[in-house]
C-alpha positions in Angstrom: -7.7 18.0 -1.3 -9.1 15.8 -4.4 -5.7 16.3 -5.8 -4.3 14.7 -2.8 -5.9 11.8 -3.4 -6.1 11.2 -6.3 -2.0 11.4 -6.1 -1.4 9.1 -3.2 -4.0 6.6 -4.4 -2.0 6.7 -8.2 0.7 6.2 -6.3 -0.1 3.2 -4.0 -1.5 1.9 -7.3 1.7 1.8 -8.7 2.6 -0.7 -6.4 -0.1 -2.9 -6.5 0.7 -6.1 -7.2 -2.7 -8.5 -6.6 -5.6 -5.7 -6.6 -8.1 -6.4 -9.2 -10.3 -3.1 -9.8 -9.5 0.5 -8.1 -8.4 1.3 -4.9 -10.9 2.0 -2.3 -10.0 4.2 0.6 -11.0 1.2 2.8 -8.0 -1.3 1.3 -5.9 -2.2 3.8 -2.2 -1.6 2.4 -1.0 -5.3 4.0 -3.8 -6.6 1.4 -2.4 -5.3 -1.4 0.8 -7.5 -1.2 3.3 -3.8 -0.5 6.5 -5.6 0.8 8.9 -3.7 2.7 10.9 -1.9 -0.1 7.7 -1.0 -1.9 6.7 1.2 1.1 9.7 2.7 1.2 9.9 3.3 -2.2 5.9 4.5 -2.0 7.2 6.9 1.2 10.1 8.4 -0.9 7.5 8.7 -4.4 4.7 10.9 -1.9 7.9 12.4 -0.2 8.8 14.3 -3.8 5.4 14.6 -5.4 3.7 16.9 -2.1 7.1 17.8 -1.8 6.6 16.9 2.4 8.6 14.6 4.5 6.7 11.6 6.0 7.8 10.7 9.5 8.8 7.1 8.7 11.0 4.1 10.5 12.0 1.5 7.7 12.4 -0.6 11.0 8.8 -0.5 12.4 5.4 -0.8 10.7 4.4 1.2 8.4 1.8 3.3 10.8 -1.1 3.4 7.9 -3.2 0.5 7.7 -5.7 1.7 5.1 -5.3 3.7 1.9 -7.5 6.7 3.5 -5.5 6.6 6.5 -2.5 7.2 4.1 -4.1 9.6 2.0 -5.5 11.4 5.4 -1.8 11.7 6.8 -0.7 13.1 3.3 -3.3 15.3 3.2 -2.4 16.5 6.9 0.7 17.5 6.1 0.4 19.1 3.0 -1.9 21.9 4.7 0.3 22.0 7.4 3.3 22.7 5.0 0.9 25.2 3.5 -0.3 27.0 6.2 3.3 27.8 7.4 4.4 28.9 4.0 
């Protein structure tokens, strides 16, 4: 799942707006200065590249506090959209 990865962490990137360096899997996303439209925004970008769905409430906190956790969840549901193909 390195492509996995690799794709949610270029992605999260592309948010960034105060992270000197590359992401670790240990960032925490609040550190990284996401506001609430960039998470969305993120949510949708993941959404269409794994072509998955990401349960997600734009009024309650984002449920992943780190960029593995994210990348984790993504990679969670990909197999699971895989294995019932």
């Amino acid at each position: 799942m390195v492509d996995v990865a690799n794709g949610v962490i270029e992605l999260v990137g592309s948010k960034v707006r105060n992270k000197q360096g590359p992401l670790q899997m240990s960032d925490a996303l609040e550190s990284l200065g996401l506001e609430s439209l960039d998470v969305l925004e993120l949510t949708f970008a993941i959404e269409e590249k794994f072509n998955i769905e990401i349960p997600f409430n734009a009024n309650t906190e984002f449920d992943f506090k780190t960029v593995g956790e994210l990348v984790h969840a993504v990679e969670g549901l990909v197999a699971k959209k895989t294995a019932s193909a």
